[in-house]
N, C-alpha and C positions, 0 to 999 in steps of 0.2 A: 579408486573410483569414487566419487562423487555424491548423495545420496542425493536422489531426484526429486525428495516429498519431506514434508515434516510436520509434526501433530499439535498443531495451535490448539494451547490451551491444552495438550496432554489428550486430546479428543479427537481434532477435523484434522487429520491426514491430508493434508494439502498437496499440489504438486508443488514446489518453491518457486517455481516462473509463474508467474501471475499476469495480471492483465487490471491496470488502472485505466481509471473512466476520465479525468480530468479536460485529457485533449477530446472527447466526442463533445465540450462544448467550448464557447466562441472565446475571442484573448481575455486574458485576466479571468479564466473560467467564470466569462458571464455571457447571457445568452448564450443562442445555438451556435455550432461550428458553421453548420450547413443543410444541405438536406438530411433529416432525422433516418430516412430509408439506409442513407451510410451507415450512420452509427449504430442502427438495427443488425444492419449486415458484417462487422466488425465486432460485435457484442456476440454472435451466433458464433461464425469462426474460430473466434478466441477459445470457446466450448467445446466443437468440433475438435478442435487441434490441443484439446484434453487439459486446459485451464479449469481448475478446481478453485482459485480465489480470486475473485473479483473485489477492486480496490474501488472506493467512493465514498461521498462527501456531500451531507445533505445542501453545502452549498455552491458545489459545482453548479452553475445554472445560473441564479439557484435551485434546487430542487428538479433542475434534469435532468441529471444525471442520473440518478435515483429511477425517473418516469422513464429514461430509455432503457434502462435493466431489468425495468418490470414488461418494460412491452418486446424487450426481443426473448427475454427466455422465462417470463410466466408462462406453465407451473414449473419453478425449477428442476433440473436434473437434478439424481440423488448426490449427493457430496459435493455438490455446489457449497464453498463457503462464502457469503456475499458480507464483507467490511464494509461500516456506514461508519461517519463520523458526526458532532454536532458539539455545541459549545462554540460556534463560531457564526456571527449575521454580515450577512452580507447588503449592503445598501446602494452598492454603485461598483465598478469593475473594477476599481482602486479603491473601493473601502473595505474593509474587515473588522469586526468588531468582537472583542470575545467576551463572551457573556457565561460563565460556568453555574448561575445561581438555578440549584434546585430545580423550584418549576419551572425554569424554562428549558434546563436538558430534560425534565419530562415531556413537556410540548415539544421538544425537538424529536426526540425520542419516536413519540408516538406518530407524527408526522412524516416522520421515514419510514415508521411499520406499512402506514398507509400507501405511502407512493412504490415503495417495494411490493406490498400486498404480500405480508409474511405476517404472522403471529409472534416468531422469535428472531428476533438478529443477532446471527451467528457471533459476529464480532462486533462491536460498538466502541467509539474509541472517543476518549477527549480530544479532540481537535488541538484546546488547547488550555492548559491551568492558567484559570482567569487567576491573575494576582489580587483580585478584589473580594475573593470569596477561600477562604480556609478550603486547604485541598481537605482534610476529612471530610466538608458538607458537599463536596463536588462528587468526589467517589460512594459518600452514601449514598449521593441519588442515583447512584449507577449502581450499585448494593441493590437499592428496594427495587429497583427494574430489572435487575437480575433474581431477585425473589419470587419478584409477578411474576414471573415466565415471557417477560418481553426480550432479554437481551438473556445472549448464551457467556460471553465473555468480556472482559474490557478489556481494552487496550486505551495507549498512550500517544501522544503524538508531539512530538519536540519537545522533548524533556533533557534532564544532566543525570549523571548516573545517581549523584545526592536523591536527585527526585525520583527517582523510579525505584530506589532502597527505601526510602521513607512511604511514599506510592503502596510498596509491597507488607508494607508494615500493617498496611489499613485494609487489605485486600486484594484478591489473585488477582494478577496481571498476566494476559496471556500475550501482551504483544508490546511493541512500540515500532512508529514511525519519524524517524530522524532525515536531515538530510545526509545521504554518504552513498559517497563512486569513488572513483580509481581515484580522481584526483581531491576529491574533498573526505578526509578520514578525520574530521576532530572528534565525532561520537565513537572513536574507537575506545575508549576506557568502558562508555556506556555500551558499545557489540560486545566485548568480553562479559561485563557481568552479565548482558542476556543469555548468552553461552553456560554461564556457571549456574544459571537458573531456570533451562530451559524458556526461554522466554521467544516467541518469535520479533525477528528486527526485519521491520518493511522498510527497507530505505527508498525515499523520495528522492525524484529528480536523480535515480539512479546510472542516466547517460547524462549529465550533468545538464541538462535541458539542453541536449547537443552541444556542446563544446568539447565531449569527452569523441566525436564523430572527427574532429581535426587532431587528434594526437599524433605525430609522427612513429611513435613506437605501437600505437594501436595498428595506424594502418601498416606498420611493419610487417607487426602477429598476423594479421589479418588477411595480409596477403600470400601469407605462410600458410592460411589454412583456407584459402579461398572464401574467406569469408567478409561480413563487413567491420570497420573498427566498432561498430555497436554491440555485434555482436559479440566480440569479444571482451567487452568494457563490462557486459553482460557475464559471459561465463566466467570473468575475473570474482566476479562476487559471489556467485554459485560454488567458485573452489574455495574465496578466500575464508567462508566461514561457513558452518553448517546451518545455522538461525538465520542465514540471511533471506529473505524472500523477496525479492525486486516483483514489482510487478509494473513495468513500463507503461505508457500509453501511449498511442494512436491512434489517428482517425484516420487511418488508409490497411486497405488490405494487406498492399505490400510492404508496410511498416514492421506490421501486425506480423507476418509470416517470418519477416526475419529476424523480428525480436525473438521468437517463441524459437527458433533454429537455433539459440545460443545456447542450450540444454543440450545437445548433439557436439558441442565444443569440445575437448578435451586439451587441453593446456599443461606445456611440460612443466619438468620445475624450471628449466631454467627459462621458459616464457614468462611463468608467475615471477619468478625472483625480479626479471627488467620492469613488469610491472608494479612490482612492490617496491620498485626504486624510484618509479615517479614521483612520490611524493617528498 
C-alpha cells in the first residue's frame, strides 16, 4: 500500500497529491487565465477534496498567483502548507530572469509574505541558483530569513544531485523541484538521493504538460481501471517513489477532480513494471 502523506522538512505532514497554481494564470504564466471567480473556486475545492500543499511562484502572474491563494482561502486551514518560490523576475511572458543576490530574495521574500498575508512561509524555494551570485550567499539569505521567523523551510528548484549535496552542506533542504513524469526520468540519480535524505521531490510538469494524456500504454492502464491516462501517469509517481509529491495544475474543476482521483489508483506490479519500461 502506498503512503498517502509525507512530512516536508521532517514537520508539515502533507497529503503528496498537491495542487499547483501555475495554470490559474494566463500562457507563459503571465497575466490572468480568465475570470478570477474560477480560480477562486478551483483554489477552494482543491482544500475541500483535502489538499494539504499548495504549489506557487511569486512569478506566476506575476504576483497572482500568490493574490488568488490569499483571497480564496485567507485565514488559512490548519496544515495548510502553502510553497512560494522567488529568485526569478519576470519582464514579459517570454522573459525570465534569475536574480539570486541577497537583497533581492529578501524583497522577493517579503513581498510574497505580503500578497499571501502570512507571517511565515511554510516552504520557500530558490526558483533558481543564479550562476552569478556564490550559492553560499543565496542560501544564507534564505538562512537569515529563516532565522527572522519569515520562512519555515527551503527548498530547491532545478538543481543536479552535485548541487543539492553541496546545497546540503550549507544548510537543511526540505525539498526540491525538478522536472520528472513517466516519460521524462533524468533527475532520477537526484529522486534517490532525496530518498536517502529524506528530502521531499515536487516534480514539475508532472503529466508532462499533457503529452504524458497520449501514451498508448497510459490509455491502456487506464482503461483497465476506468480511469483517465492522467490519472494514472499520476498514481505512477505516487507508487514509483515515496518523496515524490506531484502537485499538478488546473484551471477547471473537472481537471482538478480527476487529478486528485489518482490517489484512489492502485497499480499492479505488473502495470508498474510496462510503465517503468517506457522510458
Amino acid at each position: 500500500m502506498i503512503e498517502q502523506s509525507f512530512p516536508v522538512g521532517g514537520e508539515f505532514r502533507v497529503r503528496r497529491l498537491g495542487f499547483g497554481t501555475a495554470q490559474l494564470t494566463g500562457p507563459g504564466y503571465w497575466g490572468p487565465r480568465g475570470d478570477a471567480r474560477d480560480a477562486v473556486a478551483v483554489l477552494r475545492r482543491a482544500v475541500e477534496r483535502g489538499v494539504t500543499l499548495i504549489d506557487t511562484a511569486d512569478n506566476y502572474g506575476p504576483s497572482l498567483a500568490e493574490e488568488l491563494i490569499a483571497e480564496a482561502l485567507h485565514p488559512y486551514p490548519e496544515g495548510l502548507l502553502i510553497a512560494t518560490k522567488g529568485g526569478v523576475v519576470r519582464t514579459s511572458g517570454s522573459a525570465w530572469h534569475v536574480d539570486g543576490r541577497p537583497e533581492r530574495l529578501r524583497a522577493m521574500c517579503e513581498a510574497s509574505l505580503r500578497r499571501l498575508r502570512l507571517d511565515t512561509i511554510g516552504l520557500y524555494q530558490l526558483h533558481r541558483l543564479d550562476p552569478a551570485v556564490p550559492m553560499a550567499e543565496q542560501l544564507g539569505a534564505l538562512d537569515t530569513l529563516r532565522a527572522e521567523g519569515k520562512i519555515r523551510h527551503i527548498g530547491l528548484d532545478t538543481v543536479t544531485a552535485e548541487q543539492l549535496a553541496a546545497a546540503a552542506e550549507l544548510t537543511r533542504i526540505a525539498s526540491v523541484q525538478n522536472r520528472y513524469h513517466l516519460l521524462d526520468r533524468a533527475s532520477e540519480r537526484l529522486l534517490r538521493l532525496c530518498e536517502a535524505r529524506g528530502i521531499a521531490f515536487l516534480p514539475w510538469f508532472p503529466l508532462g504538460n499533457g503529452t504524458l494524456t497520449t501514451d498508448p500504454v497510459c490509455a491502456s492502464i487506464a482503461a483497465a481501471h476506468g480511469a483517465s491516462p492522467a490519472r494514472i501517469a499520476l498514481a505512477w509517481l505516487l507508487h514509483h517513489s515515496p518523496v515524490l509529491c506531484p502537485a499538478p495544475g488546473t484551471g477547471t474543476l473537472a481537471h482538478l477532480d480527476d487529478n486528485l482521483d489518482a490517489a484512489a489508483v492502485r497499480l499492479t506490479a505488473q502495470e508498474m513494471s510496462r510503465l517503468d519500461a517506457l522510458v
